[in-house]
KESEZA-250172 format. One line per 4 residues: for each residue z, x, y of N, C-alpha, C, O. Coordinates in nm, 4 decimals. Example, Ala and Ser with C-alpha at 12.3 -4.5 7.8 and 13.67 -1.06 7.14 Angstrom:
0.7800,1.3190,-0.5690,0.7800,1.2300,-0.4500,0.7800,1.3200,-0.3300,0.8465,1.4236,-0.3319 ~ 0.7080,1.2850,-0.2250,0.7140,1.3670,-0.1060,0.7870,1.2900,0.0030,0.8039,1.3409,0.1138 .
***
This chain:
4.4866,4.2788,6.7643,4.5492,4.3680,6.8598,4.6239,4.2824,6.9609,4.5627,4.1992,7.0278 ~ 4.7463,4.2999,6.9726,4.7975,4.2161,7.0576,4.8567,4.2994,7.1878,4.9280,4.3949,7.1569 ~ 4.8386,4.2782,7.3170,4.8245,4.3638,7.4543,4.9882,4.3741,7.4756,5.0674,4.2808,7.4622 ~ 5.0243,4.5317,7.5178,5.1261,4.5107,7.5959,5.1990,4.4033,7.6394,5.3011,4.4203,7.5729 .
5.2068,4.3638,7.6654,5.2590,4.2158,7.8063,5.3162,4.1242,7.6394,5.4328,4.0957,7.6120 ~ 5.1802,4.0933,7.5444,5.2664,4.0143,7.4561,5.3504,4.1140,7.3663,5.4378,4.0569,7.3010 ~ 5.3451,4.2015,7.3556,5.4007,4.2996,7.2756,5.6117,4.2774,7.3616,5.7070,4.2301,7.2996 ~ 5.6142,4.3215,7.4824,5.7246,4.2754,7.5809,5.7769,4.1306,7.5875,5.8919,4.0919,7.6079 .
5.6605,4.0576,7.5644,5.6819,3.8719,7.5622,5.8037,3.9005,7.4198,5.9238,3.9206,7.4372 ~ 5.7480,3.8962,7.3109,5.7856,3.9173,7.1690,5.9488,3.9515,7.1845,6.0459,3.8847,7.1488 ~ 5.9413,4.0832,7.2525,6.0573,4.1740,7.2774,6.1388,4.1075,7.3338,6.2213,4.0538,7.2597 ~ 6.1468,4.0919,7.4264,6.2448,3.9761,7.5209,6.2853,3.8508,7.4497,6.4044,3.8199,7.4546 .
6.1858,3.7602,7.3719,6.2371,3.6438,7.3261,6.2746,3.6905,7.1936,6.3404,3.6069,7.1317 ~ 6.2489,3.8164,7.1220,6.2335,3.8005,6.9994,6.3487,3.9235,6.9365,6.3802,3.9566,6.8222 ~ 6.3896,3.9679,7.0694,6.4594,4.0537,7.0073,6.4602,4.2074,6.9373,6.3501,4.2556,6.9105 ~ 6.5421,4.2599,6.9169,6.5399,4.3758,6.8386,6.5156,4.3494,6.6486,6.5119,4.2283,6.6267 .
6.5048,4.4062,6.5603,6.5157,4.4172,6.4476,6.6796,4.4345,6.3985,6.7392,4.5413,6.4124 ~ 6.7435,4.3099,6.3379,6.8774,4.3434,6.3401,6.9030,4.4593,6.2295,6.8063,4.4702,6.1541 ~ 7.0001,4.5406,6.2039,7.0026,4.6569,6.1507,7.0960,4.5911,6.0263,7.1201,4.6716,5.9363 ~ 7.1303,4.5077,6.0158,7.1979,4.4504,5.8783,7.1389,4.4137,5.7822,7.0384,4.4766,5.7489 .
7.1871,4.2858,5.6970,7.1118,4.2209,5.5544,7.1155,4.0728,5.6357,7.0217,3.9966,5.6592 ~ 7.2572,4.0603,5.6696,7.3036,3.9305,5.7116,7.2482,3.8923,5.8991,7.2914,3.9387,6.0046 ~ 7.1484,3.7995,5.8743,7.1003,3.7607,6.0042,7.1945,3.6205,6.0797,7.2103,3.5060,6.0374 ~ 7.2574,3.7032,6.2366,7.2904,3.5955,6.2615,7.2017,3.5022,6.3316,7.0792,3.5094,6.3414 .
7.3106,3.3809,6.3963,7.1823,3.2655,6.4723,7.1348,3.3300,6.5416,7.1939,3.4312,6.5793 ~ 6.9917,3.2948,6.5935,6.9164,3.3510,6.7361,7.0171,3.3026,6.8475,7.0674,3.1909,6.8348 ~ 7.0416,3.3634,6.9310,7.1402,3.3522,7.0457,7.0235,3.2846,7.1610,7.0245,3.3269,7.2766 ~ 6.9393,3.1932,7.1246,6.8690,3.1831,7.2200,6.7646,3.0565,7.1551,6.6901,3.0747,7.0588 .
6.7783,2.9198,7.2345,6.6847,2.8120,7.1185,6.5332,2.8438,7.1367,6.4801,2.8997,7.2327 ~ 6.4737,2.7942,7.0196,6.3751,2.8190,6.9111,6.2792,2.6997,6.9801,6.3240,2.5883,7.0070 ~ 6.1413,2.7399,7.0044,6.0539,2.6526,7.0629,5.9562,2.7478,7.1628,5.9461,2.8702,7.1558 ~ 5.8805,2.6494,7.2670,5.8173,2.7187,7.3317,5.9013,2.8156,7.4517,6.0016,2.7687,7.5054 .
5.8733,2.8921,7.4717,5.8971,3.0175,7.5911,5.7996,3.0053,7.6726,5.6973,2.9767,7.6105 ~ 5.7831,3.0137,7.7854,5.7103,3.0704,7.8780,5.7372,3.1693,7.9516,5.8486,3.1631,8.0037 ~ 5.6630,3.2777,7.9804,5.6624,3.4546,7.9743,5.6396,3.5488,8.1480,5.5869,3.6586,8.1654 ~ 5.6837,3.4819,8.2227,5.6097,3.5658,8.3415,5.6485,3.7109,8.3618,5.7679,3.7410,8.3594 .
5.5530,3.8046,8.3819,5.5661,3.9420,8.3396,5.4979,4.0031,8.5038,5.3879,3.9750,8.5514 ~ 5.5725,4.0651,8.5451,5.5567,4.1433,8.6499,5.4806,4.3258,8.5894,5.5670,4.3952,8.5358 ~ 5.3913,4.3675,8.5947,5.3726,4.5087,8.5942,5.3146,4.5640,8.7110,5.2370,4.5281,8.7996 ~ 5.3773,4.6601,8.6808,5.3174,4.7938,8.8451,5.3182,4.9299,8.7533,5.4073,4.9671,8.6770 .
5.1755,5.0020,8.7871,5.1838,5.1043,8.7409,5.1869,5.2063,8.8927,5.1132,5.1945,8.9906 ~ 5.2850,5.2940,8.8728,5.3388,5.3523,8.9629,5.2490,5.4420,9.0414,5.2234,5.4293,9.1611 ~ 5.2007,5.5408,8.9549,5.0809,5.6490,8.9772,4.9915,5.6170,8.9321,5.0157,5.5475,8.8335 ~ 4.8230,5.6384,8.9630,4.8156,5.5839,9.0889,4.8126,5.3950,9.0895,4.7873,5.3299,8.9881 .
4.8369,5.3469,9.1952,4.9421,5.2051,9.2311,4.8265,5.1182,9.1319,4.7209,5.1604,9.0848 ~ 4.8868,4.9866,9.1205,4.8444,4.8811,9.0228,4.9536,4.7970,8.9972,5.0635,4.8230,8.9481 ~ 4.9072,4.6953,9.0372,5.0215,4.5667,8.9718,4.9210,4.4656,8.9498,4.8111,4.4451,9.0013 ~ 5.0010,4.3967,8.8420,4.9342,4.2718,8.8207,5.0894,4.1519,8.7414,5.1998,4.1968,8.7105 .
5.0485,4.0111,8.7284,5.1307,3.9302,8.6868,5.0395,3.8746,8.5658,4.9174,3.8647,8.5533 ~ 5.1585,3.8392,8.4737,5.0678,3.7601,8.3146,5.1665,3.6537,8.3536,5.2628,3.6597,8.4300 ~ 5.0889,3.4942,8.2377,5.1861,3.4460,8.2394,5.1755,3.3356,8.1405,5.1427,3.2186,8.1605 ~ 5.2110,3.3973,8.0253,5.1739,3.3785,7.8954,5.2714,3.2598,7.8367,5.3489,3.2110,7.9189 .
5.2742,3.2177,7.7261,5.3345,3.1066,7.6374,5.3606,3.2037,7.5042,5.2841,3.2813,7.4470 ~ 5.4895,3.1708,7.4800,5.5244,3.2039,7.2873,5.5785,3.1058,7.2475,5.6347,3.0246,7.3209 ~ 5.5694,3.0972,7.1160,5.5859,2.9428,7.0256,5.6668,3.0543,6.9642,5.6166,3.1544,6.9131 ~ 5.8540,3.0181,6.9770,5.9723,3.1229,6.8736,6.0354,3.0273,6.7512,6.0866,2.9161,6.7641 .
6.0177,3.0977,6.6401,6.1429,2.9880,6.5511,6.1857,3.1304,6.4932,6.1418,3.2401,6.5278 ~ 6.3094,3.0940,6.3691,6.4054,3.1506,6.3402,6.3034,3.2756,6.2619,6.3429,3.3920,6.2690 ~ 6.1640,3.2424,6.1835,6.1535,3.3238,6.1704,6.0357,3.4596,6.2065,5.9894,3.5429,6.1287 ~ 6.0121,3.4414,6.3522,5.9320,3.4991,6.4305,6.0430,3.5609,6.5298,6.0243,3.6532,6.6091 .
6.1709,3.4849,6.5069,6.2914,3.5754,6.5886,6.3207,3.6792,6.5086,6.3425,3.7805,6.5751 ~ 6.3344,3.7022,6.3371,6.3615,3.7698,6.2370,6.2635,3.9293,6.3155,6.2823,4.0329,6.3793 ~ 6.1365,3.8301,6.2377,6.0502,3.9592,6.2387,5.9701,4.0103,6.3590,5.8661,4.0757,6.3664 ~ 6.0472,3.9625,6.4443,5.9443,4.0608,6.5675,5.9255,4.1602,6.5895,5.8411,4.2039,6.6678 .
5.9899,4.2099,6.5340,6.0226,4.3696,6.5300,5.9285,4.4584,6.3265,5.9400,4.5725,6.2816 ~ 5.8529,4.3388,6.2697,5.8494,4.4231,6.1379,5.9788,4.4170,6.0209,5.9846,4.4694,5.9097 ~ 6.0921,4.3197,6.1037,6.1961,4.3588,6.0427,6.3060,4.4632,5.9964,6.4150,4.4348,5.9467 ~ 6.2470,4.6123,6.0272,6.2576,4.7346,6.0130,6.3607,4.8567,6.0950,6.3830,4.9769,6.0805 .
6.4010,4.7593,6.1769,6.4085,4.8711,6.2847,6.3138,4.9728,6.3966,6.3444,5.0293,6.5016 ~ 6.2147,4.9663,6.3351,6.1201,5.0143,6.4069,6.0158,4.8996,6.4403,5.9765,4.8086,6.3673 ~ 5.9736,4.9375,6.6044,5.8923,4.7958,6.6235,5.7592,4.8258,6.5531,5.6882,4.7409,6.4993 ~ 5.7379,4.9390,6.5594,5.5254,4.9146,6.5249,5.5639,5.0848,6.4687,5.6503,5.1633,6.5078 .
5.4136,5.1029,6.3167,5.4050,5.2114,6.2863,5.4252,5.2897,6.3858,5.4125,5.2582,6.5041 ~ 5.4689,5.4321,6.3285,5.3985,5.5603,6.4945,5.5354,5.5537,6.5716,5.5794,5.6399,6.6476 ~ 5.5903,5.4417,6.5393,5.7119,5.4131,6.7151,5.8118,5.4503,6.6523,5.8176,5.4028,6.5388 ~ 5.9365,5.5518,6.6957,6.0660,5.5636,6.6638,6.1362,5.5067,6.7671,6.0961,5.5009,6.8833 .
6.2831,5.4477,6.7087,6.3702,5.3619,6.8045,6.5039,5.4604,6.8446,6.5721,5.5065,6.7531 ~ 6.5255,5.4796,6.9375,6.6422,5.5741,6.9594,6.7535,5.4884,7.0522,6.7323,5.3789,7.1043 ~ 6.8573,5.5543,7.0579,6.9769,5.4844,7.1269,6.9747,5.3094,7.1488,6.9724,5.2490,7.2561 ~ 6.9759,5.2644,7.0390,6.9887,5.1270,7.0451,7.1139,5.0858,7.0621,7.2031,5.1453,7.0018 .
7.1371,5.0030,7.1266,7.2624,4.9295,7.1870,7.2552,4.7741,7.1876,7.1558,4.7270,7.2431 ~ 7.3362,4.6959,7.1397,7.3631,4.5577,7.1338,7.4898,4.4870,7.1373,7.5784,4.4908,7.0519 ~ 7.4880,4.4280,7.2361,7.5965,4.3238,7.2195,7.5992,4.1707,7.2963,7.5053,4.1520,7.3737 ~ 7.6661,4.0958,7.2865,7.6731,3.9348,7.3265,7.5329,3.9522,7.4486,7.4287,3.8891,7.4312 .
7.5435,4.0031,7.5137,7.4702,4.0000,7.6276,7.2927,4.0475,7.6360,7.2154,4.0565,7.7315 ~ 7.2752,4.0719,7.4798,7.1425,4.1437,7.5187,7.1126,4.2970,7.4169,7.1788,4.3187,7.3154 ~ 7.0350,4.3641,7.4520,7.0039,4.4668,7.3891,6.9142,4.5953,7.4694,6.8304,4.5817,7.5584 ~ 6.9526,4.6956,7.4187,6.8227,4.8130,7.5218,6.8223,4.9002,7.4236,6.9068,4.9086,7.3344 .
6.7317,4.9632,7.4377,6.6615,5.0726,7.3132,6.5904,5.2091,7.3940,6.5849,5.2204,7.5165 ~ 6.5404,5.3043,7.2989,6.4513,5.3604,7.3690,6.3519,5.4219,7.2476,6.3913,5.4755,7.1440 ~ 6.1951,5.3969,7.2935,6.1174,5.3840,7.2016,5.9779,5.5227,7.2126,5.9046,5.5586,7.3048 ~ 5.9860,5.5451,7.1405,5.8791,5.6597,7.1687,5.7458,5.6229,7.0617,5.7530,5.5633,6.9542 .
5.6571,5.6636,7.1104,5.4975,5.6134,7.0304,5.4274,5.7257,7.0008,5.4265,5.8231,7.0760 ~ 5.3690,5.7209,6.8989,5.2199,5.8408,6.8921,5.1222,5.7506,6.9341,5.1258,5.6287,6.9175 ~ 5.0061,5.8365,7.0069,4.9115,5.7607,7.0175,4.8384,5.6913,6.8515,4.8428,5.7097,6.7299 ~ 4.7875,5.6216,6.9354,4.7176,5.5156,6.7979,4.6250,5.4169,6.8568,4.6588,5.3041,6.8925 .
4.4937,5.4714,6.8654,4.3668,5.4217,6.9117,4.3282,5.3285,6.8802,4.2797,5.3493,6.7690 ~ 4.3138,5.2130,6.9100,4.2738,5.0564,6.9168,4.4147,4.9609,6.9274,4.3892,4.8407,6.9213 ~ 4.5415,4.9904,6.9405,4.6554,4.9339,6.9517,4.6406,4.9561,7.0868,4.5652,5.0406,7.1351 ~ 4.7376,4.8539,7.1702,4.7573,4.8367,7.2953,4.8275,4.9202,7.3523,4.9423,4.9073,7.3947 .
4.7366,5.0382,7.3556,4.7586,5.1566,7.4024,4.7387,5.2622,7.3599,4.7794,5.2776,7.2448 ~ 4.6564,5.4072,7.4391,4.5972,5.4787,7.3104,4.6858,5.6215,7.3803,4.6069,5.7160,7.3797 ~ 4.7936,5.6549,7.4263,4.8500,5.7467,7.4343,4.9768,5.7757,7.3620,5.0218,5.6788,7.3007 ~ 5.0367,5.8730,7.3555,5.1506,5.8882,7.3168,5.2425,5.8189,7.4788,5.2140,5.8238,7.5985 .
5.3434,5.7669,7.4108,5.4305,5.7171,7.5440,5.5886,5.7060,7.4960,5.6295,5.7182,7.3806 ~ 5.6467,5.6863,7.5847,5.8103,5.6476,7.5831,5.8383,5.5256,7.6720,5.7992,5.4964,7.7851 ~ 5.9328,5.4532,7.5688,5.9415,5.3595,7.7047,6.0890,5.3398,7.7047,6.1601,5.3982,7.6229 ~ 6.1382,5.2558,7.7978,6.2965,5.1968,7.7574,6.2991,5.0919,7.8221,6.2654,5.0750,7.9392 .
6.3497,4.9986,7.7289,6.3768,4.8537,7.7355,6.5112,4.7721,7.7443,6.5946,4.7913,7.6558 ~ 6.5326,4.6996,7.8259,6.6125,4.6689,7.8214,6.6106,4.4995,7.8409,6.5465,4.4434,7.9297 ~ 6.6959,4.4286,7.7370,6.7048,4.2811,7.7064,6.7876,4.2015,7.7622,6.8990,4.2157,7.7118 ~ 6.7851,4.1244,7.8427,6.9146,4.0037,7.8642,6.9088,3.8921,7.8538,6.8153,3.8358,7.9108 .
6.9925,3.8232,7.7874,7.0008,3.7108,7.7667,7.0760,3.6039,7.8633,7.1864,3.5495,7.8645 ~ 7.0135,3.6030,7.9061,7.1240,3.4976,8.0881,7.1898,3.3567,8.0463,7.2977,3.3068,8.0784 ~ 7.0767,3.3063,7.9556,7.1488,3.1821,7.8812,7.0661,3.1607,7.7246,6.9836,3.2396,7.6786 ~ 7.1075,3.0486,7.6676,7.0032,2.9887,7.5822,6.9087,2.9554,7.6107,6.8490,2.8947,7.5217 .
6.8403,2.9699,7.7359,6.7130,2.9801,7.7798,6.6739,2.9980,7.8781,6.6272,2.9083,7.9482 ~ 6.6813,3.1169,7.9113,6.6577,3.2294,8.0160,6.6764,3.3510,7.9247,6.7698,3.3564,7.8446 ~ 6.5701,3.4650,7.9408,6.5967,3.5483,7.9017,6.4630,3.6710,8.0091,6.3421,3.6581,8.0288 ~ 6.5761,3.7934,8.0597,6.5176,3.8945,8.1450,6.4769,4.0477,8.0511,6.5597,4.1174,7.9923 .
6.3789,4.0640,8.0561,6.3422,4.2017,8.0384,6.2743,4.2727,8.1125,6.1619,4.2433,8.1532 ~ 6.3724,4.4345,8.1528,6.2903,4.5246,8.2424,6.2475,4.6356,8.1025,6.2955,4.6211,7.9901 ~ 6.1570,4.7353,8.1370,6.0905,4.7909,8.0753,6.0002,4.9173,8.1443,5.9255,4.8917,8.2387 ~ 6.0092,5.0227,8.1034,5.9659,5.1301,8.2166,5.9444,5.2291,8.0425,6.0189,5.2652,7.9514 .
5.7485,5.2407,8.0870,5.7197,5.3439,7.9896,5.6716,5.4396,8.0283,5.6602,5.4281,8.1504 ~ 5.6306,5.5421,7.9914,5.6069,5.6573,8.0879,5.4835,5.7112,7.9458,5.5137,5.7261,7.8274 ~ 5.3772,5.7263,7.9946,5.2102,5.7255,7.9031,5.1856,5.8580,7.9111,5.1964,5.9134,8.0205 ~ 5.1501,5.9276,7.8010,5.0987,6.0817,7.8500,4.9751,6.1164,7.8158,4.9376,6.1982,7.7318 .
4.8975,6.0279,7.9080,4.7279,6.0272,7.8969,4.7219,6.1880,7.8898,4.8191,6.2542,7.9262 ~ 4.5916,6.2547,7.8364,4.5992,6.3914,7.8539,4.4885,6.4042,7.9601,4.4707,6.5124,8.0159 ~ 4.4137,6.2962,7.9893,4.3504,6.3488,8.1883,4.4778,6.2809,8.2930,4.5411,6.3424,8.3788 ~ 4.4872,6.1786,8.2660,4.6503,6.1553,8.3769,4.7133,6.0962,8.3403,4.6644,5.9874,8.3099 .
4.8740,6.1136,8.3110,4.9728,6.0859,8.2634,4.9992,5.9437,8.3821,4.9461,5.9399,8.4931 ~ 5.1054,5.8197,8.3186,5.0913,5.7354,8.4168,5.2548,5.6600,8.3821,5.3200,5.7013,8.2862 ~ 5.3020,5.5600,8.4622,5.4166,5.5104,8.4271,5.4310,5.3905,8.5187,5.4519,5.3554,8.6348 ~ 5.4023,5.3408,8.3705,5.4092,5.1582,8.4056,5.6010,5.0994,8.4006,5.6844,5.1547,8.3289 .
5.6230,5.0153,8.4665,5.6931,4.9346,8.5119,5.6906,4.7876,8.4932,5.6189,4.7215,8.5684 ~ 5.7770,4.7151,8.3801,5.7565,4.5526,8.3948,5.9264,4.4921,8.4206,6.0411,4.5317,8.4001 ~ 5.8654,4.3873,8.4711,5.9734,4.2636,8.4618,5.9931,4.1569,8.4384,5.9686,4.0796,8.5310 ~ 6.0446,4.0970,8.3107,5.9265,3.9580,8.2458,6.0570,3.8955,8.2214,6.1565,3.9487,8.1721 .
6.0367,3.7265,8.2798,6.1385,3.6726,8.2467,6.1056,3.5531,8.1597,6.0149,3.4852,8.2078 ~ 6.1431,3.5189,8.0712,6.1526,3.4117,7.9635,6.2132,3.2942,7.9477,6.3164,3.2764,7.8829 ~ 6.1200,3.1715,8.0349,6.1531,3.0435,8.0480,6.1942,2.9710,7.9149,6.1162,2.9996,7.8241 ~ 6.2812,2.8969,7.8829,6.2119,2.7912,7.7728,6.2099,2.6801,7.8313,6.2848,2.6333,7.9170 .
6.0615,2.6133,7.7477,5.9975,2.4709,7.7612,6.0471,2.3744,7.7366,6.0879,2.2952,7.8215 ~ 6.0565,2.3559,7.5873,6.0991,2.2813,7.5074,6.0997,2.3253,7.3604,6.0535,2.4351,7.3293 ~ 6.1517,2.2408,7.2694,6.1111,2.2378,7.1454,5.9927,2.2169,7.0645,5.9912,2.2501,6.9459 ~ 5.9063,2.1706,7.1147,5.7182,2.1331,7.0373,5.6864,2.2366,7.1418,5.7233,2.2470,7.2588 .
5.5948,2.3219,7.0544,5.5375,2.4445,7.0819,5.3767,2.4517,7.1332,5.2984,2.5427,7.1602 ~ 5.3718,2.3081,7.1312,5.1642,2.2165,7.1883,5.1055,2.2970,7.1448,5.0275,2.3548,7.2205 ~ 5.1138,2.3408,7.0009,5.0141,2.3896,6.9095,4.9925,2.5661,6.9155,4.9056,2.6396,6.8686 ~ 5.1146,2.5914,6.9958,5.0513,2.7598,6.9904,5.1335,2.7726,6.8514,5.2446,2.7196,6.8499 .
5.1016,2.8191,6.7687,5.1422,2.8668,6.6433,5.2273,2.9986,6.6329,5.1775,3.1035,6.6737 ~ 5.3705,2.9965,6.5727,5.4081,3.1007,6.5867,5.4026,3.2671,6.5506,5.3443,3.3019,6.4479 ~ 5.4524,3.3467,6.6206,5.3682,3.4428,6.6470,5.2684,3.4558,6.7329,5.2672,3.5561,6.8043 ~ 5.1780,3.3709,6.7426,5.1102,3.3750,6.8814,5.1183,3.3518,6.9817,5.2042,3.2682,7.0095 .
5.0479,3.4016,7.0783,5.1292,3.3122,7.2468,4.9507,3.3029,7.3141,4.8410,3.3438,7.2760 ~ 4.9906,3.2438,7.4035,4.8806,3.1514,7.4775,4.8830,3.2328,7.6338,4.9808,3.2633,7.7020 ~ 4.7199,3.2567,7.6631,4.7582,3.3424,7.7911,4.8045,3.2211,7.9425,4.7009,3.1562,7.9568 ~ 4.8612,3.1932,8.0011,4.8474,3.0841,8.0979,4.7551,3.1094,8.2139,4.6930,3.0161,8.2648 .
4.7401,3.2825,8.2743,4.7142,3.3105,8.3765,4.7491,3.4863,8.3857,4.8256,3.5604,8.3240 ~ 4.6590,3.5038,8.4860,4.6747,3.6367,8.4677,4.5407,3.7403,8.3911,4.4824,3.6803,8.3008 ~ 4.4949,3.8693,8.4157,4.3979,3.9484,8.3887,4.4124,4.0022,8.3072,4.3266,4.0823,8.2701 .
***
């Protein structure tokens, strides 16, 4: 089960699912990331900061997404938009109990790419618990390190800090 926060880590460095056959370069170099993620849940208040590590190569940029277009069973992708600069989507979920997160939700995301290594994602999902509905808020920006990934294996990321 991998939590929210890396689920957004992924997203930001990793991109959308390209909708073609033909994959171009990652617009963004391949190595370690480091992840700082701002969340606030709006109603009632909550914030907290992560501040995680991802190890990216060409083909954990491919499949972050499943490859599919759709990020995770259950999730449909609507109004996707891409160009030089980034990407935003909008994603809707069924609930699905033991995944990082057990409500039905919507979220919308949005990707930027500031350079070959910098990369910003905001993100605003809106949860429809059926005792209280809630709507989280992130802002995670995506350092890169370097190229040697100090053993986090890709696909996985490393928590640095954070609850």
């Amino acid at each position: 089960m991998k939590p929210f926060f890396y689920l957004t880590a992924a997203l930001a460095l990793g991109g959308c699912a390209t909708q073609t056959q033909q994959e171009p370069a990652p617009p963004i170099k391949m190595g370690l990331w480091e992840v700082v993620m701002d969340i606030r849940r709006i109603e009632p208040p909550m914030a907290a900061t992560y501040v995680s590590q991802v190890c990216l190569t060409p083909e954990t940029w491919r499949d972050t997404l499943d490859g599919t277009g759709k990020p995770l069973p259950g999730c449909d992708m609507h109004n996707y938009k891409q160009d030089a600069g980034g990407w935003s989507f909008d994603m809707v979920c069924k609930k699905q109990p033991g995944r990082f997160g057990s409500s039905d939700r919507s979220t919308h995301m949005q990707i930027a790419i500031l350079s070959a290594e910098k990369v910003r994602t905001t993100t605003r999902s809106e949860h429809a618990e059926s005792s209280e509905p809630f709507v989280l808020e992130s802002l995670a920006d995506g350092i890169y390190q370097g190229a040697d990934c100090k053993g986090i294996k890709p696909g996985d990321y490393k928590r640095v800090s954070g609850s």
